[in-house]
Backbone bond lengths (Angstrom), bond angles and torsions (degrees), N, CA, C in turn:
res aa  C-N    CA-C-N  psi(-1)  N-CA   C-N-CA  omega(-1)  CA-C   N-CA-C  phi
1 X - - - 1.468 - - 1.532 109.18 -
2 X 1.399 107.51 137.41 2.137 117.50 -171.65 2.115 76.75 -65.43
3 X 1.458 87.00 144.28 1.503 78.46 155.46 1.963 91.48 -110.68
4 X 2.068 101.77 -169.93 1.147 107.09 -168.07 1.112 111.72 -75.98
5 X 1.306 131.11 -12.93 1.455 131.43 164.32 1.756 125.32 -67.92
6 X 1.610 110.70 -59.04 1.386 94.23 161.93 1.635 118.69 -78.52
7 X 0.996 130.86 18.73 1.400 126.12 139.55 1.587 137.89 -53.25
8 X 1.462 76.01 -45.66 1.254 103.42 -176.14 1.905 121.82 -85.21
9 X 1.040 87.88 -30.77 1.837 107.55 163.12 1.300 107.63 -84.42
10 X 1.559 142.17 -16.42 1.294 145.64 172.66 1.728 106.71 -73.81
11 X 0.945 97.58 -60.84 1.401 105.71 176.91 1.672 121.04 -52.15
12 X 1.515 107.68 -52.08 1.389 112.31 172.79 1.865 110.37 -70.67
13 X 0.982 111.56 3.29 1.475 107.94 178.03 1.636 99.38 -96.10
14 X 1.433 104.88 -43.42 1.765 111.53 -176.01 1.484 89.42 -71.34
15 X 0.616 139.92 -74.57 1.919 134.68 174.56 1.305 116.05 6.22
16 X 1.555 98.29 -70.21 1.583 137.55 -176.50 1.824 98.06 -43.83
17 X 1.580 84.01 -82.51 1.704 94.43 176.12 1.444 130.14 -46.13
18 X 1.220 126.63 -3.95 1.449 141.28 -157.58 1.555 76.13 -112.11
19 X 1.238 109.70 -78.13 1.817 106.42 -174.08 1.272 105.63 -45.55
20 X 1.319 165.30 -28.17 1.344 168.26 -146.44 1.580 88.33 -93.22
21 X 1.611 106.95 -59.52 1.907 98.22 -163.01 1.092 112.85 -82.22
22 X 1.573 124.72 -13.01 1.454 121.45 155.12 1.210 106.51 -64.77
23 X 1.074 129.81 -74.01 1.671 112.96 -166.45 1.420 120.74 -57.57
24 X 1.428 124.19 -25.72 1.161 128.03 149.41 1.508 140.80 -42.03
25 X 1.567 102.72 -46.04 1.802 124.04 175.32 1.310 82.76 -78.33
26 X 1.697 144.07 -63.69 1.799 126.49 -163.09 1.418 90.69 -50.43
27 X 1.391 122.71 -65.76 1.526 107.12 -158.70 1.948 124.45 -48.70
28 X 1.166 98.25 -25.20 1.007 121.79 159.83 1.758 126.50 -26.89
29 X 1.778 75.90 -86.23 1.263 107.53 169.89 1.409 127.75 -51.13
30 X 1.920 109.02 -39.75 1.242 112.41 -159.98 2.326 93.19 -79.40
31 X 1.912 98.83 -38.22 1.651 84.91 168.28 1.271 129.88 -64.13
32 X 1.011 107.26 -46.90 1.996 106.53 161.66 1.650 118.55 -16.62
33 X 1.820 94.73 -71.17 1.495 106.85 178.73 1.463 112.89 -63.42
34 X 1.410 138.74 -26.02 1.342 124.38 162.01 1.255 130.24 -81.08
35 X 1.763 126.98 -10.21 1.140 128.48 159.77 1.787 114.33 -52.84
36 X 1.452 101.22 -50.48 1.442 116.71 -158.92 1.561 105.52 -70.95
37 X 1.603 117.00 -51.69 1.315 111.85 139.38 1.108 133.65 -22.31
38 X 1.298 122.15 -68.20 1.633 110.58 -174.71 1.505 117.66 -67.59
39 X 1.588 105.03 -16.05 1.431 108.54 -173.48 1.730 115.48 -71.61
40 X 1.445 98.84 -9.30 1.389 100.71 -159.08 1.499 107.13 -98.54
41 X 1.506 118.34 -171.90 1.046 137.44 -159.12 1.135 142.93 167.50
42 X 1.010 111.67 -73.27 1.209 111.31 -95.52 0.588 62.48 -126.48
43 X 0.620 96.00 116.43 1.576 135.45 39.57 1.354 13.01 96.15
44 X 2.467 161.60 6.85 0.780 115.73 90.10 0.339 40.53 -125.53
45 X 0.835 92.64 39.23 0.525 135.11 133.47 0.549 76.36 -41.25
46 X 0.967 133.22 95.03 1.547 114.61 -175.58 1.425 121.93 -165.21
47 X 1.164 140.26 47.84 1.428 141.16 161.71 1.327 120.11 169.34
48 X 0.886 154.17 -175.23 1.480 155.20 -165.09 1.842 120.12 132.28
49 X 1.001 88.06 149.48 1.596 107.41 -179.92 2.115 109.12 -97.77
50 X 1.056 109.58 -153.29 1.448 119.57 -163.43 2.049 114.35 -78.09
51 X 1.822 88.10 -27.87 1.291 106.50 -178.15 1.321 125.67 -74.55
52 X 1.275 143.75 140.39 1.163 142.61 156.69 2.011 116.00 -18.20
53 X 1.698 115.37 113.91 1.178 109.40 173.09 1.550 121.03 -71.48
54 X 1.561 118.53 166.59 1.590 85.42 -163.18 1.621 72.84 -135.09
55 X 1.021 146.87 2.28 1.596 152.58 174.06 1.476 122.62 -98.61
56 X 1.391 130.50 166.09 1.440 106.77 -174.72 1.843 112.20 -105.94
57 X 0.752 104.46 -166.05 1.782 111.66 -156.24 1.516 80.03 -120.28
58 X 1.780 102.57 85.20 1.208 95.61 158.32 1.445 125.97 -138.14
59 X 1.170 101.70 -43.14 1.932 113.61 166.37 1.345 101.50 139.21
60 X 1.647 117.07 25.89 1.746 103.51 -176.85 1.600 109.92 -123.31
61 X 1.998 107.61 17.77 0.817 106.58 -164.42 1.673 97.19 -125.78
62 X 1.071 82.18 95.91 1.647 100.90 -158.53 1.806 97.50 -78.55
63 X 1.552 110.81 -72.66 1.931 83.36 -176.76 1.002 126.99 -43.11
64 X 1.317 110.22 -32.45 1.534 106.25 173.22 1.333 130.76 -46.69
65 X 1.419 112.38 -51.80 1.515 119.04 168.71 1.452 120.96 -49.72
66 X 1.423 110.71 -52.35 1.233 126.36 163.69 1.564 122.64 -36.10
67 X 1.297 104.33 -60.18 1.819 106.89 166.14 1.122 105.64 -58.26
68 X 1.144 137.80 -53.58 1.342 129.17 -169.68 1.585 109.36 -96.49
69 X 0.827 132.68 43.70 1.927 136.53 151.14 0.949 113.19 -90.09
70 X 1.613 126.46 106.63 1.546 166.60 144.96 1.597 86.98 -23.54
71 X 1.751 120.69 138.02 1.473 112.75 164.55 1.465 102.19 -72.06
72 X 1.747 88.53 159.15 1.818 95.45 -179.12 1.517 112.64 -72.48
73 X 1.016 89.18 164.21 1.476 122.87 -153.40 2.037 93.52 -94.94
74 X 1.302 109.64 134.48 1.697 115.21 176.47 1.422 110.22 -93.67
75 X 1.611 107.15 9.54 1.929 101.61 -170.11 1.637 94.87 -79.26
76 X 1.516 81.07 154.75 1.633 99.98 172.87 1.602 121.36 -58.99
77 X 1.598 127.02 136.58 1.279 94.62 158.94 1.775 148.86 -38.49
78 X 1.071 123.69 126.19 1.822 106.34 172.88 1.089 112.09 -79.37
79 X 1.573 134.84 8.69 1.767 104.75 -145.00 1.812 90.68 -140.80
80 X 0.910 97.56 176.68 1.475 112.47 -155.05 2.064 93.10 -90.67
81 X 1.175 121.67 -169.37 1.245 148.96 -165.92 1.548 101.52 -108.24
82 X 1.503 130.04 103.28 1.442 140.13 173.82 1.738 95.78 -21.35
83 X 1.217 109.74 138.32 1.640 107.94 153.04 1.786 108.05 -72.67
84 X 1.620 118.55 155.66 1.343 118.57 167.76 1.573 116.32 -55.34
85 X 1.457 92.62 152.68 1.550 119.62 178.93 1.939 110.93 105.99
86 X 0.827 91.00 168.38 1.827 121.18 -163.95 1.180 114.85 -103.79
87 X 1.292 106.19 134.00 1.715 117.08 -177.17 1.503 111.57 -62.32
88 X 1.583 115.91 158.41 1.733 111.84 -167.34 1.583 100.59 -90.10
89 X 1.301 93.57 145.67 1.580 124.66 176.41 1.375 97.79 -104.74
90 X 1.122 147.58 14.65 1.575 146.79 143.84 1.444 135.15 -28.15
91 X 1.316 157.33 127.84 1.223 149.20 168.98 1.342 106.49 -166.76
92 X 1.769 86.17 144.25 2.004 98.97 -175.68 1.364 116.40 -120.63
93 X 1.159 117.74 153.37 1.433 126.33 -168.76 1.944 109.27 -55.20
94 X 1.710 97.16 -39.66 1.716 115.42 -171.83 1.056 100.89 -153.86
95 X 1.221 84.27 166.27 1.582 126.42 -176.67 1.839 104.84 -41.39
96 X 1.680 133.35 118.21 1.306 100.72 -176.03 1.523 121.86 -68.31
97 X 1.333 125.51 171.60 1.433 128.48 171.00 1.506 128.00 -65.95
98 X 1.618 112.85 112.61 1.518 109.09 -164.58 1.358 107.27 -48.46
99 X 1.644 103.37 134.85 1.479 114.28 159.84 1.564 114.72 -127.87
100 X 1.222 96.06 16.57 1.819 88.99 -164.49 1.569 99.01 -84.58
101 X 1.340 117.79 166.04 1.163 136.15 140.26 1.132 142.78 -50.64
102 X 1.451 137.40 66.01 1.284 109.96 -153.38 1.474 128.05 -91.65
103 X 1.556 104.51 26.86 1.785 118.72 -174.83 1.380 87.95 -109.07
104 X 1.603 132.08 -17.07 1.313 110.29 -175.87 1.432 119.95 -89.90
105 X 1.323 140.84 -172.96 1.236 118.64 150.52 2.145 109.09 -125.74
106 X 1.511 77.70 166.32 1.417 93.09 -168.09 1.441 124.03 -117.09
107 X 0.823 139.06 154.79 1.801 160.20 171.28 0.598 145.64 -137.18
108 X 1.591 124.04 107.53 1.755 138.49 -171.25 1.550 100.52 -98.63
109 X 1.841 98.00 151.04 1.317 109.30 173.95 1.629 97.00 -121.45
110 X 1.511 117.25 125.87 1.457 112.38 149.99 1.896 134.10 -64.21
111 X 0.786 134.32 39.38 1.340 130.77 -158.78 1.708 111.72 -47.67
112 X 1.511 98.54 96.46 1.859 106.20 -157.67 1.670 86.31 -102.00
113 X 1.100 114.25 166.64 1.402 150.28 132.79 1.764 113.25 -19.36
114 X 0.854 108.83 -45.65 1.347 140.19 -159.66 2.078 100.70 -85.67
115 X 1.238 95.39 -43.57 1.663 112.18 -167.70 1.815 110.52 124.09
116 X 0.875 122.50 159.47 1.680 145.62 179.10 1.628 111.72 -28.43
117 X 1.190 138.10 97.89 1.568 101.07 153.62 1.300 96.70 -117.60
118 X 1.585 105.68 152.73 1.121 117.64 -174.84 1.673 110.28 -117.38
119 X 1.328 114.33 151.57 1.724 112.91 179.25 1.154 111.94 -129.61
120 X 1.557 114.23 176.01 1.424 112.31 -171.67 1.737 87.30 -134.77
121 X 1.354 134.04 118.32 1.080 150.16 -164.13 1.845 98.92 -98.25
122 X 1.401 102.19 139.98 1.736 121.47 -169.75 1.819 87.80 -106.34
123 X 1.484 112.22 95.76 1.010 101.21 -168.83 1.963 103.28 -93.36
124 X 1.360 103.81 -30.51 1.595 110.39 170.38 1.644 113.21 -78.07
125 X 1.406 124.28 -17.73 1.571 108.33 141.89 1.129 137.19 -78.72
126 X 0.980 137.80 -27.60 1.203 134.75 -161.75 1.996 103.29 -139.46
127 X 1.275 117.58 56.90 1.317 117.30 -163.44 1.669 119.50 -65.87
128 X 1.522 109.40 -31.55 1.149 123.45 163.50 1.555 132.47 -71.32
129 X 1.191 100.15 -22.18 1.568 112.48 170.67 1.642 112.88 -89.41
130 X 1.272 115.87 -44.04 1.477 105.27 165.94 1.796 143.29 -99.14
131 X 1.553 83.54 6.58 1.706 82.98 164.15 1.483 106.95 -108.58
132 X 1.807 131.42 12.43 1.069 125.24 143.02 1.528 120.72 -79.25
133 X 1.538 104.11 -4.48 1.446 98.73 -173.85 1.505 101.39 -89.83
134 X 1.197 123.07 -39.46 1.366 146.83 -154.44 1.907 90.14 -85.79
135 X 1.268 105.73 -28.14 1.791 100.95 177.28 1.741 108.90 -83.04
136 X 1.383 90.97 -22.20 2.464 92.30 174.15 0.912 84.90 -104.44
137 X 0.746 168.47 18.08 1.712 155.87 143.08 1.504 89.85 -75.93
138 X 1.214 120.72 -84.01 1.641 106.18 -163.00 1.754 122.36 -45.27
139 X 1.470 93.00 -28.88 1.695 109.03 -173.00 1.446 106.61 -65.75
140 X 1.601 125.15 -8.74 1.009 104.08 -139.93 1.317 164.81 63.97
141 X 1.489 81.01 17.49 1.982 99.11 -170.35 1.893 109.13 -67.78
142 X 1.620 100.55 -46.44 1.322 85.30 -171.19 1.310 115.89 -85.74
143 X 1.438 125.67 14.50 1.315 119.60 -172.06 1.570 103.79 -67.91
144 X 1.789 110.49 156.29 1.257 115.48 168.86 1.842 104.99 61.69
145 X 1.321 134.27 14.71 1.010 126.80 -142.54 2.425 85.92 -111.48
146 X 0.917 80.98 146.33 1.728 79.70 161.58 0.795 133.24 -73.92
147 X 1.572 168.15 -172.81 1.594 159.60 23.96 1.764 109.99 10.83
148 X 1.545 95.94 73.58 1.532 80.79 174.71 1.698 137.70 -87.36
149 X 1.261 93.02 -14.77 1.613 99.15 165.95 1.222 121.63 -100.21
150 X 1.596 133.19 142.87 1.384 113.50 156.54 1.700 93.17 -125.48
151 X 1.514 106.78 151.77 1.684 103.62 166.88 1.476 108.81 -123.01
152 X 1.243 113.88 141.80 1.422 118.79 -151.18 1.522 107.63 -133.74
153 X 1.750 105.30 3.66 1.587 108.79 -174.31 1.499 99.97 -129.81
154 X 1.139 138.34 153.97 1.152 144.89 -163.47 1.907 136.87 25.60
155 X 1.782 100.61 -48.78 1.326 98.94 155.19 2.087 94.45 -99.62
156 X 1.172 88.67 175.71 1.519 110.86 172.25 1.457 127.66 -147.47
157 X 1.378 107.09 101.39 1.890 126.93 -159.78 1.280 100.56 -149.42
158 X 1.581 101.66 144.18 1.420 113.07 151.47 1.418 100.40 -128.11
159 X 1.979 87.60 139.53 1.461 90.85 -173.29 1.904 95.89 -120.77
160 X 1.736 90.27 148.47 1.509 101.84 -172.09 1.575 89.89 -110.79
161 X 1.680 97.09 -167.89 1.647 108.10 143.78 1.530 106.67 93.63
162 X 1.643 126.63 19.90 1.291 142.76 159.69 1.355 111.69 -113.56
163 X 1.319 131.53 101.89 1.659 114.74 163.64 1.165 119.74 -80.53
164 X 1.380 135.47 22.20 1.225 128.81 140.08 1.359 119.58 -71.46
165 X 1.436 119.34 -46.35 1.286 119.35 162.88 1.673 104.54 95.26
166 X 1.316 110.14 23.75 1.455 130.82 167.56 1.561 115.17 -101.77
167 X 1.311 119.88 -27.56 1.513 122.13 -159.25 1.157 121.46 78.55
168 X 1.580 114.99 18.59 1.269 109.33 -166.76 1.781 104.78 -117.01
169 X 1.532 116.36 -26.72 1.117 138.49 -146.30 1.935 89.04 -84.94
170 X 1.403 104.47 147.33 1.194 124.34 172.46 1.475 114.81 -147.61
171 X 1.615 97.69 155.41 1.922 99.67 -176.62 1.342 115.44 -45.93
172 X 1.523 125.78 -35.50 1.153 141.44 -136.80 1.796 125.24 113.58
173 X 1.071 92.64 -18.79 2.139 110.00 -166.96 1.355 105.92 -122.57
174 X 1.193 93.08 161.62 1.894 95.49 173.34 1.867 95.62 -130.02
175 X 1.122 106.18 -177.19 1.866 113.58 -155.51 1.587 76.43 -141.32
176 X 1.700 115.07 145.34 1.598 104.01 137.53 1.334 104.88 -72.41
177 X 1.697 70.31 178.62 1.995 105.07 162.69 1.448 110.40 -88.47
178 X 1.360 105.09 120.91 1.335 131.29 133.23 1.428 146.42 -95.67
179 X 1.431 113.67 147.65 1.418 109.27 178.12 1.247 111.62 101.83
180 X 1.468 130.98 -24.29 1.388 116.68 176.43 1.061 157.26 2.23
181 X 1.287 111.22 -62.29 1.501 150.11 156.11 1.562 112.53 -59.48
182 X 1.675 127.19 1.26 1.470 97.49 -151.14 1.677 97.31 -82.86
183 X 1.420 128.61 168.39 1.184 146.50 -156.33 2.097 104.82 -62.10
184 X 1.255 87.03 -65.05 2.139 114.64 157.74 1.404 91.97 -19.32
185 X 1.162 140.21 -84.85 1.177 130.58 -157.47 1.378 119.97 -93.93
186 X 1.670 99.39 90.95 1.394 126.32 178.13 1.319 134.78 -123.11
187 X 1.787 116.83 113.30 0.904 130.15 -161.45 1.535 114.68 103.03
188 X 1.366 123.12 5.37 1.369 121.99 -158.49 1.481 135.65 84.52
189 X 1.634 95.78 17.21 1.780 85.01 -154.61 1.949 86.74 -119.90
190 X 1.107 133.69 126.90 1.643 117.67 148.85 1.456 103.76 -71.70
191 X 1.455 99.27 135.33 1.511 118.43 -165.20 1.768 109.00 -83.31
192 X 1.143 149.51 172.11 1.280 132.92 -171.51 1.626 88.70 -95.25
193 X 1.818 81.75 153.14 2.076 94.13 -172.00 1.522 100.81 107.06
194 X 1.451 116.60 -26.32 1.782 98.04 -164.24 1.355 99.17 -77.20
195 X 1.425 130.28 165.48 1.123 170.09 121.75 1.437 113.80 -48.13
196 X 1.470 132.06 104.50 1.327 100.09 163.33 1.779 97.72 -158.98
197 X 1.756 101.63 165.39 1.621 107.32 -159.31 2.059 109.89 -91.62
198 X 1.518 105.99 118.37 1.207 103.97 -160.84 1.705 82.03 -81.49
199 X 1.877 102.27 167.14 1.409 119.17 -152.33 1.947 86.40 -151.95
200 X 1.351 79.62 163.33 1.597 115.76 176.14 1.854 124.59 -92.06
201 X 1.554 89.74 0.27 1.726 112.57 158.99 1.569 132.08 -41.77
202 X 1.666 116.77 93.01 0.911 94.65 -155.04 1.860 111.87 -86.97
203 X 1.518 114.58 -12.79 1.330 115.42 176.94 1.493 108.49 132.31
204 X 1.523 99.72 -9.01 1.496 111.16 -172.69 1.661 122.32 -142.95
205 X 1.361 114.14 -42.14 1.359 112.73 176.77 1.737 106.47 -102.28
206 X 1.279 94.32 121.59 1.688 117.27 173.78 1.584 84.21 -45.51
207 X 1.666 146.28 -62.36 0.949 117.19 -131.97 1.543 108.74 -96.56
208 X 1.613 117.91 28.56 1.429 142.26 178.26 1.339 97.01 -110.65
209 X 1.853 126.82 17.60 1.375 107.38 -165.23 2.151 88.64 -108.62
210 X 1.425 125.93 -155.86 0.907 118.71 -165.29 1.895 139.39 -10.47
211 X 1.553 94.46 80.32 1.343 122.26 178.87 1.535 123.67 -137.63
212 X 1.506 92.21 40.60 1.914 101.31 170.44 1.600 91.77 -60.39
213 X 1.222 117.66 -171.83 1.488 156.92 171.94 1.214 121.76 -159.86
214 X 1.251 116.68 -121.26 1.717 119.57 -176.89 1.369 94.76 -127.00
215 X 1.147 133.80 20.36 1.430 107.57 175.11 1.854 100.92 -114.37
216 X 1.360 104.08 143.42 1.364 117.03 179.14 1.450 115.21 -123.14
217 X 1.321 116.50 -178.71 1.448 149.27 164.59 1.779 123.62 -108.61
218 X 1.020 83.62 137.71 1.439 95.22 174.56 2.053 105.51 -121.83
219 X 1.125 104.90 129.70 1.553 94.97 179.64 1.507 93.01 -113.22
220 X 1.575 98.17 144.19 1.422 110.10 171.88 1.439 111.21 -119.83
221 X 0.941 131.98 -12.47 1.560 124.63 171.37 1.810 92.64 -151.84
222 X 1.712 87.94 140.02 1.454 93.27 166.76 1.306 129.82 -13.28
223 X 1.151 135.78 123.37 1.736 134.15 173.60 1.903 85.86 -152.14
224 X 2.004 67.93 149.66 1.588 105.13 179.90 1.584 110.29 -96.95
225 X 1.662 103.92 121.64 1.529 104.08 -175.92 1.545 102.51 -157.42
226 X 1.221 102.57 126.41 1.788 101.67 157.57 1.291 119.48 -7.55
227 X 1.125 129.57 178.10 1.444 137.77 154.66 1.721 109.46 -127.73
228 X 1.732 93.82 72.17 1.088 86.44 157.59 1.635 111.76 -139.10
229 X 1.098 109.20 47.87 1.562 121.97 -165.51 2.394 94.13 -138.74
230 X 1.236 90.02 110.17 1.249 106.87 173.92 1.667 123.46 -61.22
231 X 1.376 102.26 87.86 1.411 110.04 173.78 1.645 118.95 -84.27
232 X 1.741 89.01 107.45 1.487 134.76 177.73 1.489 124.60 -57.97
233 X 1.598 111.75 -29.56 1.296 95.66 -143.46 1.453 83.89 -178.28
234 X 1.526 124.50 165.55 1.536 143.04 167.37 1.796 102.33 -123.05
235 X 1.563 116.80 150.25 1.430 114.68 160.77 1.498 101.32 -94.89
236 X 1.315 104.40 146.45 1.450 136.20 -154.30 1.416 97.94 -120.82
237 X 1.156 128.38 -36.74 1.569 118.62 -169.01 1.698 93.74 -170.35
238 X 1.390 118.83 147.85 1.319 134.40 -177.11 1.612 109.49 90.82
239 X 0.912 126.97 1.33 1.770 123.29 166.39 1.499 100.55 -22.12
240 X 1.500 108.77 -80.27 1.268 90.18 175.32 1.259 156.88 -78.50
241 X 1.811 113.61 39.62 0.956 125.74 176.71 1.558 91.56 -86.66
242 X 1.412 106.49 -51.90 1.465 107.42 -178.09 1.193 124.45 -55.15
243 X 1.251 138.98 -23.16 1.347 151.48 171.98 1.243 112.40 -66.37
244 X 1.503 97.44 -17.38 2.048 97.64 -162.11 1.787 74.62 -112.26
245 X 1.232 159.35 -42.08 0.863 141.08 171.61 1.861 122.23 -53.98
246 X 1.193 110.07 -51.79 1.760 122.18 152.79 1.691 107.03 -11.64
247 X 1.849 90.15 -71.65 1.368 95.63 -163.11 1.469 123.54 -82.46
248 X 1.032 131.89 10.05 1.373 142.10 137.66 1.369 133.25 -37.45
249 X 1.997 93.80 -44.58 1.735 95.02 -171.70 1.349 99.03 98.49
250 X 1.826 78.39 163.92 1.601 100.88 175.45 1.701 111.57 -124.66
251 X 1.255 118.57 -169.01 1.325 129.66 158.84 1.173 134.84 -164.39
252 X 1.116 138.01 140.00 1.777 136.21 -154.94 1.746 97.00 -62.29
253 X 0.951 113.32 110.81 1.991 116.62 150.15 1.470 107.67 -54.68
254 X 1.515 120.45 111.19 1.536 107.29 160.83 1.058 124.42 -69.95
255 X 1.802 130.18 -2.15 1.261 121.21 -151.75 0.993 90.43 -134.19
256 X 0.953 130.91 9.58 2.169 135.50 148.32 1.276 128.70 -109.93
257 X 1.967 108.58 -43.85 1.381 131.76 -170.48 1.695 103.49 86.91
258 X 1.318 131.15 13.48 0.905 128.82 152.10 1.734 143.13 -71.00
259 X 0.694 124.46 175.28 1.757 122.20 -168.02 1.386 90.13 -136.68
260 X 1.015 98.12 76.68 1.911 125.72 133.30 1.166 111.39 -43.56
261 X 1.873 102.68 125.42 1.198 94.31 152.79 1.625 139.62 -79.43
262 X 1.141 93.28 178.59 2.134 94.85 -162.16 2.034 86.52 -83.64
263 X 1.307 123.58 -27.02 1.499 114.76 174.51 1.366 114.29 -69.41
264 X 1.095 124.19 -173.64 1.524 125.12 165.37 1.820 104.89 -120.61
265 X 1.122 83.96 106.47 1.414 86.54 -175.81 1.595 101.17 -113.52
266 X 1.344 106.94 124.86 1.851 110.55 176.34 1.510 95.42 -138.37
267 X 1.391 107.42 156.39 1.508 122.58 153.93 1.211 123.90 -88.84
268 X 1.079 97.25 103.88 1.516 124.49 171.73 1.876 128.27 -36.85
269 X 1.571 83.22 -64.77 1.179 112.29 154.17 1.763 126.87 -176.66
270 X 0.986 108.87 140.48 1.420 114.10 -177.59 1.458 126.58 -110.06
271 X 1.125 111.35 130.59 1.926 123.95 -172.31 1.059 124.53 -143.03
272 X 1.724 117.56 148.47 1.812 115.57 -154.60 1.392 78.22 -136.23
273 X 1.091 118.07 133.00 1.643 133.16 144.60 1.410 129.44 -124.52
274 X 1.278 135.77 135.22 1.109 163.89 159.00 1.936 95.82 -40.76
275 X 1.488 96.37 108.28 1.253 109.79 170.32 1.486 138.34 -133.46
């Protein structure tokens, strides 16, 4: 027969052990939630924590976003009312045919909702990434187009360059990666100001590796990321448009799993010139 003492020590041992697999299943839980985090982005691109992302910054990685959606945000909009007209329904078979210059240099203006940012495009690094950018730019691809992700917790980006405005939408083509190696990205971190082309990279199969499109990043404050996202370009002017977009917030999209921002941020219109 238990007497009331090892009863009583039975129980506080099952107690014990019960607390063990809870804190065990959170720990669990809590690595789970920082894998999926770091995986994200992208670029949704969209979310991430402190760790290296191991997925690409693109918008098709929807739980991910989902785990990582910050509650919304009560700030007011900052940004103005889209000008008229409709995002492009455009797409090409390939990659277009280089025409750029790559001894010259170049400069795109976003003309957002939001106000101006302007960039300064690495046209002899990254030649394939920005004379496809500089070819939807002329097409009109990104006009009227959204900013559908912003990430506002660990990395910090807004990513444009889908006129569907899902993260899902592409020209039709994919671009390699370039630039890898460039000097800027040291220690793991794209520094705030870069420019760079989110991808379909999943962290593991080479054959998930060169698959930019048209959708990009904008970094506004230091964030920690692989180098496997082709940095295009520096912002030149409008930082603090982005800062004032940042500080708005975001909010979970149910109908993507993206983290929208709480502003309305669209492209207005977008233009590259040879400067």
């Amino acid at each position: 027969m238990v007497s009331r003492d090892q009863r009583r020590r039975q129980l506080a041992r099952e107690k014990y052990e019960r607390q063990l697999q809870r804190r065990s299943a959170a720990q669990r839980k809590t690595k789970r939630r920082n894998v999926v985090l770091a995986s994200a982005l992208a670029v949704a691109l969209a979310a991430g924590v402190t760790a290296y992302a191991s997925t690409g910054l693109t918008g098709d990685d929807q739980g991910a976003d989902r785990a990582a959606a910050p509650s919304p945000s009560k700030a007011p909009d900052p940004c103005n009312r889209p000008a008229e007209g409709a995002p492009s329904t455009k797409t090409w078979k390939k990659e277009p045919a280089m025409s750029l210059d790559t001894s010259a240099s170049y400069a795109a203006k976003l003309a957002t909702t939001c106000g101006a940012i302007e960039l300064k495009l690495d046209a002899g690094k990254a030649p394939h990434t920005v004379n496809s950018f500089a070819f939807l730019a002329g097409q009109g691809y990104f006009d009227h187009s959204k900013c559908h992700r912003l990430v506002d917790e660990g990395l910090h980006v807004l990513q444009c360059g889908d006129p569907k405005g899902t993260g899902q939408g592409t020209p039709g083509y994919t671009i390699p990666d370039e630039n890898l190696k460039d000097p800027r990205l040291k220690g793991g971190v794209y520094p705030a100001g870069t420019v760079a082309m989110a991808n379909r990279y999943d962290g593991q199969s080479e054959k998930t590796r060169n698959t930019g499109g048209s959708q990009f990043f904008l970094v506004y404050q230091d964030s920690k990321l692989p180098p496997n996202y082709t940095p295009f370009g520096t912002v030149t002017g409008g930082m603090d448009v982005l800062k004032k977009i940042a500080k708005a917030g975001s909010r979970p999209d149910p109908q993507t799993g993206n983290t929208a921002p709480n502003a309305t941020v669209v492209i207005d219109k977008a233009t590259v010139k040879k400067s």
